[in-house]
C-alpha positions as CSV (number, residue, x, y, z in Angstrom):
1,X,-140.0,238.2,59.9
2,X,-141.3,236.3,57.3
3,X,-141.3,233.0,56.8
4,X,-138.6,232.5,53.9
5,X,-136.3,235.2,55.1
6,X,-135.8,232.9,58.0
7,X,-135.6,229.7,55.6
8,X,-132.6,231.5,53.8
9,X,-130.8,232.2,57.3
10,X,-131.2,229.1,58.6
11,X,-129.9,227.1,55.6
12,X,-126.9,230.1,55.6
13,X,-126.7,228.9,59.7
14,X,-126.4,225.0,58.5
15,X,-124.0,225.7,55.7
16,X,-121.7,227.6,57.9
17,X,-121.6,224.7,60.5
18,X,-121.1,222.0,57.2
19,X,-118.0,224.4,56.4
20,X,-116.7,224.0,59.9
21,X,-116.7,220.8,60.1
22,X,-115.2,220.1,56.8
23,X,-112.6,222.1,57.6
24,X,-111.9,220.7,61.1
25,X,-111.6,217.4,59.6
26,X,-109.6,218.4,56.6
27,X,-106.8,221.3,57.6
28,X,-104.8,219.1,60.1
29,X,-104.1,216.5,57.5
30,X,-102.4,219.4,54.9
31,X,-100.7,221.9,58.0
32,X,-97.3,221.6,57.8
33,X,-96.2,219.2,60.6
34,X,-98.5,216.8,59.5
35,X,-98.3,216.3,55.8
36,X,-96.2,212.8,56.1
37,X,-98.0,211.7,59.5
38,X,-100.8,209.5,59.9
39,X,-104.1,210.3,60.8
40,X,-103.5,208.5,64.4
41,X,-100.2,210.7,64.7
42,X,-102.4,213.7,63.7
43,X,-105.7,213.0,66.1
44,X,-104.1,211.8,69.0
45,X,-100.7,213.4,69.7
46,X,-101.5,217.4,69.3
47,X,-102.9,219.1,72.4
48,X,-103.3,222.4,70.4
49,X,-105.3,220.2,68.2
50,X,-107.5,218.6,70.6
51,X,-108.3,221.7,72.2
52,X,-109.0,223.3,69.0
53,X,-111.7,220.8,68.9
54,X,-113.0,221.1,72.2
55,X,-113.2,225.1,71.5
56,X,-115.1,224.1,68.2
57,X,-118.3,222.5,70.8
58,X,-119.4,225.6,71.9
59,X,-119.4,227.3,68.4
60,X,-121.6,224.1,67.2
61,X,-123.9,224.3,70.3
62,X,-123.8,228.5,69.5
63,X,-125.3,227.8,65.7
64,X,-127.6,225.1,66.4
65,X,-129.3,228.0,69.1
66,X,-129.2,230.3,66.7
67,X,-131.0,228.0,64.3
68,X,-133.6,227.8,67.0
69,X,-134.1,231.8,67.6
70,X,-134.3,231.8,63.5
71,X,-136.8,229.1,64.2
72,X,-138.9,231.1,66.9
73,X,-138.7,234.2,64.8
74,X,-140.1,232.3,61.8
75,X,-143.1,230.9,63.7
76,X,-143.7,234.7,65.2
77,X,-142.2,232.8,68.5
78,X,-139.4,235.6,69.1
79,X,-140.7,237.2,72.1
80,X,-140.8,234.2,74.4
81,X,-138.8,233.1,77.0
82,X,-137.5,230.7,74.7
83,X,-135.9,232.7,72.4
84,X,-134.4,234.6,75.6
85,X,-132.7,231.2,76.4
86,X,-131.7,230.4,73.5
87,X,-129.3,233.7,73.2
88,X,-128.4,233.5,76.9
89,X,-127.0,230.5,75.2
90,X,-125.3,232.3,72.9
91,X,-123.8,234.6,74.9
92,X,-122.2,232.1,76.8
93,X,-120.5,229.9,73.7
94,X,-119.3,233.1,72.9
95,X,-117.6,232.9,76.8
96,X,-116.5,229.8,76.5
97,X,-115.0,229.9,72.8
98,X,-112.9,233.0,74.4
99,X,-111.3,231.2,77.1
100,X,-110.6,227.8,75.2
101,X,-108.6,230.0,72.7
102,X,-106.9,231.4,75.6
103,X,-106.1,228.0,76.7
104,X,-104.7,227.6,73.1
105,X,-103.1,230.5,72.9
106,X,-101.4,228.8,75.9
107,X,-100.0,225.9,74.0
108,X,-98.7,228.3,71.6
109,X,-96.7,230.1,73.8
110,X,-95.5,227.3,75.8
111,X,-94.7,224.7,73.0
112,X,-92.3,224.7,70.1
113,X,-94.1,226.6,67.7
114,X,-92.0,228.0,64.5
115,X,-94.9,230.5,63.7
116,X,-96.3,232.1,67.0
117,X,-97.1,234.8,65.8
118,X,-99.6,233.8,63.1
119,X,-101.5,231.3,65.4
120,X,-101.6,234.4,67.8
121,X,-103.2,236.5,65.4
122,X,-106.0,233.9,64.8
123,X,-106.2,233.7,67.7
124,X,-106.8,237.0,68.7
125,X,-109.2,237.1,65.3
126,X,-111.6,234.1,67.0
127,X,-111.6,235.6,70.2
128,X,-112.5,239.3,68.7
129,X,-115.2,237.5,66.7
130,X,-116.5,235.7,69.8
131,X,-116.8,238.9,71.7
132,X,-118.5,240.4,68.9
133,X,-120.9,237.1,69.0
134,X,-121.3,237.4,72.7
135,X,-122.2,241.3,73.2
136,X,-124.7,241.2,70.5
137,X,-126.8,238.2,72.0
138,X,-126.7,240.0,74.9
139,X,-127.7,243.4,73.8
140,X,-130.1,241.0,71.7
141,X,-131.3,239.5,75.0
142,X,-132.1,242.3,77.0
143,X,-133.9,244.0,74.3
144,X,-136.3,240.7,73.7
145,X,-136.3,241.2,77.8
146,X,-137.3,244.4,77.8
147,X,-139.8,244.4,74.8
148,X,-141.3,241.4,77.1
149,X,-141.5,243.4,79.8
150,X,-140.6,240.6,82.0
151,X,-137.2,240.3,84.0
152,X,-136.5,236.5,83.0
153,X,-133.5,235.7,84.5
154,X,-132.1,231.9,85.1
């Protein structure tokens, strides 16, 4: 791959993490609830909230490895056990970022929510998306295995 293909993806990579951030930080101060709260009311008394942030840490630690396998393709690196890693990684953010949305799809169902149905549908929109994420790392991974010819398994 050459060298500034992977530039561009890797600055697309940081750009889509600066996005998520600045709209973790900035959507619970204008949702509905929370308009006239303060931002102690708004950090610390929403459980949905909280694990919506705790389901955001495996979606940082997912771009920042696939930074890396950008990186390792850039440096003709990509076929290395690294670059394995690095997507076993991936594949299990995407894991991880499934179940945490189950566990917020939880809070949904079980609190007082006056729009279920939409935070469902997210819901079900993240977790589709990190399925997607998941199965192609690991169709990604087995194909670096195989190309490798090695069986590198942790």
């Amino acid at each position: 791959m050459k060298r500034s293909s992977t530039i561009v993806l890797q600055v697309i990579v940081v750009l889509i993490g600066a996005g998520a951030v600045a709209l973790l930080l900035w959507e619970p101060q204008v949702e509905g609830r929370n308009v006239h709260a303060s931002l102690s009311q708004i950090y610390f008394s929403d459980p949905f909230l909280a694990c919506a942030y705790a389901a955001s840490t495996p979606f940082f630690v997912a771009l920042y490895q696939a930074f890396k396998v950008l990186a390792y393709a850039g440096q003709d690196r990509l076929f290395s056990r690294d670059a394995v890693k690095a997507l076993r990684t991936i594949r299990y953010c995407g894991a991880a970022i499934v179940g945490l949305v189950a566990l917020g799809e939880l809070f949904i169902g079980l609190g007082d929510s006056d729009d279920r149905a939409g935070g469902v549908f997210m819901g079900i929109l993240i977790a589709l998306g990190a399925v997607i994420l998941a199965t192609a790392a690991a169709v990604a991974e087995r194909a670096l295995q195989k190309r490798m010819g090695s069986t590198y398994a942790d």
